[in-house]
N, CA, C and O atoms as CSV, one atom per row, in Angstrom:
chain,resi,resn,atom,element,x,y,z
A,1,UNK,N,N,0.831,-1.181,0.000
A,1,UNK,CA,C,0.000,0.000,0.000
A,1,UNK,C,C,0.874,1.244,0.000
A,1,UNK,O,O,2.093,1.385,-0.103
A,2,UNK,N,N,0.050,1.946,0.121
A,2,UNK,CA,C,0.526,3.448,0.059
A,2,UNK,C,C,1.395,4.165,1.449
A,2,UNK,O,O,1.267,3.538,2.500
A,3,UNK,N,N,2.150,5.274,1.485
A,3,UNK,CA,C,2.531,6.043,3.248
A,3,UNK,C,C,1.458,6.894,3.422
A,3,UNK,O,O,0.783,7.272,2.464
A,4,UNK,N,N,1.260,7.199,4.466
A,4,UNK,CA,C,0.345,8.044,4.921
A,4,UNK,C,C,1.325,8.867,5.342
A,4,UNK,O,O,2.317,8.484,5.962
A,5,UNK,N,N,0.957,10.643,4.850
A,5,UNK,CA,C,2.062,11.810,5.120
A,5,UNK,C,C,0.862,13.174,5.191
A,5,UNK,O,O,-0.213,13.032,4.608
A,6,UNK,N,N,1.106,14.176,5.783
A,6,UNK,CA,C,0.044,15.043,6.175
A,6,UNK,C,C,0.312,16.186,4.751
A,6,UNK,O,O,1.445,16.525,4.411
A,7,UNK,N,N,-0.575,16.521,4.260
A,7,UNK,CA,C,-0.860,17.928,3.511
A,7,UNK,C,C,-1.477,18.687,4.226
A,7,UNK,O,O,-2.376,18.484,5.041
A,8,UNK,N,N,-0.889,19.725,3.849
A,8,UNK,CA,C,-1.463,21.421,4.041
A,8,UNK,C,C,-2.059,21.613,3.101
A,8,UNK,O,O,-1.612,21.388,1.976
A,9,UNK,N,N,-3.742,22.290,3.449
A,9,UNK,CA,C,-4.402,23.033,2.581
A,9,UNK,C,C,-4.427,24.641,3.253
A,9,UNK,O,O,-4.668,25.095,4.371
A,10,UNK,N,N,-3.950,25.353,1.625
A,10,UNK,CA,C,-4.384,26.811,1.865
A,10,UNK,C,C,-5.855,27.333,1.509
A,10,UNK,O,O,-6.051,27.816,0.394
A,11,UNK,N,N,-6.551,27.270,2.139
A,11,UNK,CA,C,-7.839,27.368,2.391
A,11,UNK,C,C,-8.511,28.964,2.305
A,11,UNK,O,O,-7.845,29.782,2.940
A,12,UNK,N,N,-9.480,29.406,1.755
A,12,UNK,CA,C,-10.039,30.565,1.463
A,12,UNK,C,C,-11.714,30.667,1.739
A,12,UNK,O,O,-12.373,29.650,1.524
A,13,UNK,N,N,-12.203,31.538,2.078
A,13,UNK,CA,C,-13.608,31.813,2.692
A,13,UNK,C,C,-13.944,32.524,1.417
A,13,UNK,O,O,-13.305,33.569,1.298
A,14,UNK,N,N,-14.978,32.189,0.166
A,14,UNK,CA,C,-14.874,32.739,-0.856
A,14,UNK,C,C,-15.998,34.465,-0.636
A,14,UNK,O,O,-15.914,35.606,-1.092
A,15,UNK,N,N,-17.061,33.652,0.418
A,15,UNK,CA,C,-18.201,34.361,0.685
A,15,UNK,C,C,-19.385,33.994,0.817
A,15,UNK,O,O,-19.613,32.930,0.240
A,16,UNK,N,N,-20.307,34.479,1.387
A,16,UNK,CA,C,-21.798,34.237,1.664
A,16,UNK,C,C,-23.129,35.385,1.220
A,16,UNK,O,O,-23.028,36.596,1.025
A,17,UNK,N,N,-23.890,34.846,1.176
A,17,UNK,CA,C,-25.535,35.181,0.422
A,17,UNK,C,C,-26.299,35.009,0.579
A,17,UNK,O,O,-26.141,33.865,1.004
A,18,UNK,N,N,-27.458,35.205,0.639
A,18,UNK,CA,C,-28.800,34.707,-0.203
A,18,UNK,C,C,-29.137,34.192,-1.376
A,18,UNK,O,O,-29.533,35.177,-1.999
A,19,UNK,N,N,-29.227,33.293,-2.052
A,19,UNK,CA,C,-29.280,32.920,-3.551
A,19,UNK,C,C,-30.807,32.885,-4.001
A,19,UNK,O,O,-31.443,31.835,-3.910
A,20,UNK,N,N,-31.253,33.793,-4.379
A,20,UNK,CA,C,-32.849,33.775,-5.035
A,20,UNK,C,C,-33.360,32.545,-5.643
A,20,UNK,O,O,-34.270,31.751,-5.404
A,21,UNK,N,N,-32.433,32.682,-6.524
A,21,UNK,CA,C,-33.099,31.356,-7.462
A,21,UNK,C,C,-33.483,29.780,-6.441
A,21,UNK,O,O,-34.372,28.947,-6.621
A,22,UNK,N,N,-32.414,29.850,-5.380
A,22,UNK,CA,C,-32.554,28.316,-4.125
A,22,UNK,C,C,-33.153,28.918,-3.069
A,22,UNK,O,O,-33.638,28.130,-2.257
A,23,UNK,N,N,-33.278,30.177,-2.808
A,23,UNK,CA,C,-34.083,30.552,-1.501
A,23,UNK,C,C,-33.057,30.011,-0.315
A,23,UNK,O,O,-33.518,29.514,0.712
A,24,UNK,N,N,-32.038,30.107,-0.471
A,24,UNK,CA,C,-31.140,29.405,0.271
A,24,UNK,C,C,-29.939,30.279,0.857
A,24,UNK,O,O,-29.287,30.768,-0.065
A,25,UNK,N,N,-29.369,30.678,2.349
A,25,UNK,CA,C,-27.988,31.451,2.221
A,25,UNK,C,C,-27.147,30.241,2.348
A,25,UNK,O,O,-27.455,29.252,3.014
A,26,UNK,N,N,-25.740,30.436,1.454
A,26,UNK,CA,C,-25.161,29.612,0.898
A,26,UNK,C,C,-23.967,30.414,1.662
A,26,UNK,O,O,-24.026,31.472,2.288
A,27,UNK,N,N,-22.549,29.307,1.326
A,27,UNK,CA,C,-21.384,29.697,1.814
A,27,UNK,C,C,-20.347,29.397,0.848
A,27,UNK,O,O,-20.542,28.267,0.402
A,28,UNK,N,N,-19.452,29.878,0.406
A,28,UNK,CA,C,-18.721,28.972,-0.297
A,28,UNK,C,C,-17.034,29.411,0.029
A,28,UNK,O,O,-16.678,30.538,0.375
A,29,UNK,N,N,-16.112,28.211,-0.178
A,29,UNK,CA,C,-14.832,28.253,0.300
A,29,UNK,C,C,-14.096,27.352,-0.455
A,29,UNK,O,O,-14.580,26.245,-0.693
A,30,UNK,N,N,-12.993,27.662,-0.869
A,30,UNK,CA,C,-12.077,26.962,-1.788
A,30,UNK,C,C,-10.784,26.654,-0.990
A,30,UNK,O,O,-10.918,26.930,0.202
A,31,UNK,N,N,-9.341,26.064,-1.387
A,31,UNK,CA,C,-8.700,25.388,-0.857
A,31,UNK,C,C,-8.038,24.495,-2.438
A,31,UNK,O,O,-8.588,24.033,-3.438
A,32,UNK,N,N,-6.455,24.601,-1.911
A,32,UNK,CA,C,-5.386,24.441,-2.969
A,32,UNK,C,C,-4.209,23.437,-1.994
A,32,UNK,O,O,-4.297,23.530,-0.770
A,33,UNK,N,N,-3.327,22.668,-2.492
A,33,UNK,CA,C,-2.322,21.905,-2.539
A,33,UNK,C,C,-1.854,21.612,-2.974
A,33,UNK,O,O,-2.311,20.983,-3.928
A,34,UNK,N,N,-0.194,21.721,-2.788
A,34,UNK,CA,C,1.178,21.035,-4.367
A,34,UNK,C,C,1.862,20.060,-3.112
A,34,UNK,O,O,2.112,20.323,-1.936
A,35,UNK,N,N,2.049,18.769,-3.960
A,35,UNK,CA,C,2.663,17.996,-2.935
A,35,UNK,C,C,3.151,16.605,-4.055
A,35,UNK,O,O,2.857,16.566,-5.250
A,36,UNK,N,N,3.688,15.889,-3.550
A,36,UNK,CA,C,4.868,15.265,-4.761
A,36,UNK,C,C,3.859,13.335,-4.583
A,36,UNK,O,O,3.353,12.640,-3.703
A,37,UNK,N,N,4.016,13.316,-5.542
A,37,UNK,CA,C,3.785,11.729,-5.925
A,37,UNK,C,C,4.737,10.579,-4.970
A,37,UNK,O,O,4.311,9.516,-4.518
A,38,UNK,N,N,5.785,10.995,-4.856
A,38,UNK,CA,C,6.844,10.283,-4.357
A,38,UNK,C,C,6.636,10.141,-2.664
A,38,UNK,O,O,6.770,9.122,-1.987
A,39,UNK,N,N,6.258,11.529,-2.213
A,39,UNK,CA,C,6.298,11.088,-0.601
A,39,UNK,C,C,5.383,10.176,-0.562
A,39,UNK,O,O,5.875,9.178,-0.037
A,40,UNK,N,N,4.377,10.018,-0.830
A,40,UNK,CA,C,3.355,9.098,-0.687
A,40,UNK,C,C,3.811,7.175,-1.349
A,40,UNK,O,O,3.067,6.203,-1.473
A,41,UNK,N,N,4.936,7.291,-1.559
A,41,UNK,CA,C,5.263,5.805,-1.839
A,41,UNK,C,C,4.570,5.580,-3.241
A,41,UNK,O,O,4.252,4.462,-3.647
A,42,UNK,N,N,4.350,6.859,-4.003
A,42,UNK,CA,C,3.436,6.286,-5.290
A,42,UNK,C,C,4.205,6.932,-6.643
A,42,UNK,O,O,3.654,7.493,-7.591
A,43,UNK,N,N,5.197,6.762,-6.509
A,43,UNK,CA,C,6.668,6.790,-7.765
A,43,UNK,C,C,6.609,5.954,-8.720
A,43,UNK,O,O,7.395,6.218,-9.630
A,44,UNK,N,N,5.895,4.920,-8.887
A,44,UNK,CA,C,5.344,3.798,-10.106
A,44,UNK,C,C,4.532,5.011,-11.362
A,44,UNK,O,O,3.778,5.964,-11.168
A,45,UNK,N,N,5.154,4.376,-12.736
A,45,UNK,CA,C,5.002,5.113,-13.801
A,45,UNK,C,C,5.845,6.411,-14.086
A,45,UNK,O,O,5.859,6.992,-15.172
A,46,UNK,N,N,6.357,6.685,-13.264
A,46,UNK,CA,C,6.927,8.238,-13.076
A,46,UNK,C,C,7.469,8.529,-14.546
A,46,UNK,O,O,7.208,9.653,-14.975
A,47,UNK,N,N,8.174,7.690,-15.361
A,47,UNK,CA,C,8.239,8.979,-16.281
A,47,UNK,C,C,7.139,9.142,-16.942
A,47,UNK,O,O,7.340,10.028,-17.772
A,48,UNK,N,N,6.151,8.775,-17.003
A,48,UNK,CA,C,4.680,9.136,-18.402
A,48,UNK,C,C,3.745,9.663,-17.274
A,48,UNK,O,O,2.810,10.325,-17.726
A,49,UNK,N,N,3.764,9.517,-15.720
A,49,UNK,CA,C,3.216,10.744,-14.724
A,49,UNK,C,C,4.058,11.743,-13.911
A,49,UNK,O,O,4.750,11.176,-13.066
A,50,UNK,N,N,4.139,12.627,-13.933
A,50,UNK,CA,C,4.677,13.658,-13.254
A,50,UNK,C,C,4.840,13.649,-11.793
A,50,UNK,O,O,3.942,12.948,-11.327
A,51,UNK,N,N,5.601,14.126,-10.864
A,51,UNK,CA,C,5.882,13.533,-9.586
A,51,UNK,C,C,4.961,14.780,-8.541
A,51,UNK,O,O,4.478,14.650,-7.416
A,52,UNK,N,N,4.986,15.747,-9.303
A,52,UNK,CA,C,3.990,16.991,-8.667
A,52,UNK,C,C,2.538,17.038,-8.752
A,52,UNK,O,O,1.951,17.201,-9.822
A,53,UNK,N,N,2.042,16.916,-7.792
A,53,UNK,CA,C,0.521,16.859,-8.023
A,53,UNK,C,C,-0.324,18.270,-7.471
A,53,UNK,O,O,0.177,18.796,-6.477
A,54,UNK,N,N,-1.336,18.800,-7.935
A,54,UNK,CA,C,-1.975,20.371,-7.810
A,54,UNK,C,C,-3.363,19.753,-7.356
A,54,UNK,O,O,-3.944,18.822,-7.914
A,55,UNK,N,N,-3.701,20.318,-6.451
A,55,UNK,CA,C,-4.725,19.746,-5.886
A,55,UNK,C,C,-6.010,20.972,-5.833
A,55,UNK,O,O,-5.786,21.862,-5.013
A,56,UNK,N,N,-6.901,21.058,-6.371
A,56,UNK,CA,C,-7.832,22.222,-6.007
A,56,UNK,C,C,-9.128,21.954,-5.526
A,56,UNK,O,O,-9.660,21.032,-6.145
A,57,UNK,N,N,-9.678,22.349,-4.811
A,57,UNK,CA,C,-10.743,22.188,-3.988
A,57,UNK,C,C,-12.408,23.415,-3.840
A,57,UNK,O,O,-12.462,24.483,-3.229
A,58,UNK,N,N,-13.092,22.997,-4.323
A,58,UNK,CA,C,-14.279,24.488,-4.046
A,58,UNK,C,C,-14.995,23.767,-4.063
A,58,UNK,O,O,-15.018,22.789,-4.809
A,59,UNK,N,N,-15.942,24.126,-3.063
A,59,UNK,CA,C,-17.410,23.774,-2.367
A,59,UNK,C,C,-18.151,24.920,-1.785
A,59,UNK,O,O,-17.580,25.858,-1.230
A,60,UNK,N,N,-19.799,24.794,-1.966
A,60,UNK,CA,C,-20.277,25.173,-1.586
A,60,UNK,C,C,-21.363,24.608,-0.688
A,60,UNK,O,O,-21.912,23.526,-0.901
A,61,UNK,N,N,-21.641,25.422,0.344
A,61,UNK,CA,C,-22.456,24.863,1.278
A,61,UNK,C,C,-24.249,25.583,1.440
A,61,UNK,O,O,-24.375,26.727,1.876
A,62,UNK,N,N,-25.240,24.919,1.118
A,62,UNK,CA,C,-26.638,25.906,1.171
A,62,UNK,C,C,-27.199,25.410,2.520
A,62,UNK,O,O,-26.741,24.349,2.946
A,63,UNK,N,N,-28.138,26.056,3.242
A,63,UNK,CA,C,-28.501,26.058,4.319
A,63,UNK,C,C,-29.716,25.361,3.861
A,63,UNK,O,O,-30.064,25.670,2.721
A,64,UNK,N,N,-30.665,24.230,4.663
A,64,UNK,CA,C,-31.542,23.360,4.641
A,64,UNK,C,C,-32.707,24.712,4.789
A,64,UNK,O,O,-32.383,25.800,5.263
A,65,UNK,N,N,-33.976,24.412,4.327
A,65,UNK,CA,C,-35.211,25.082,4.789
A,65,UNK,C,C,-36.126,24.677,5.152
A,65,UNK,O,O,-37.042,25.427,5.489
């Protein structure tokens, strides 16, 4: 199997609303990571995959009614 190794996410609060069209206040927040193929014990294929991996993240959250 694989190592287990900790990432950092740089994380962002994009903003909040009301959304008319869902009747809903919503939240939304994004979140980024660069971190290498290799720490993770997963160096198989490496030359036809790249050892840097970009990680991007956005979600939004709507409030139940």
């Amino acid at each position: 199997m694989g190592i287990t190794a900790p990432v950092t996410l740089s994380a962002n609060f994009n903003g909040s609303g009301f959304v008319l069209l869902t009747r809903s206040n919503t939240i939304g927040f994004s979140a980024s990571a660069t971190f290498q193929r290799s720490v993770f014990g997963l160096g198989r294929f490496r030359p036809m995959v790249g050892d840097d991996i970009e990680l991007e993240i956005s979600v939004e959250f709507q409030e139940n009614s």
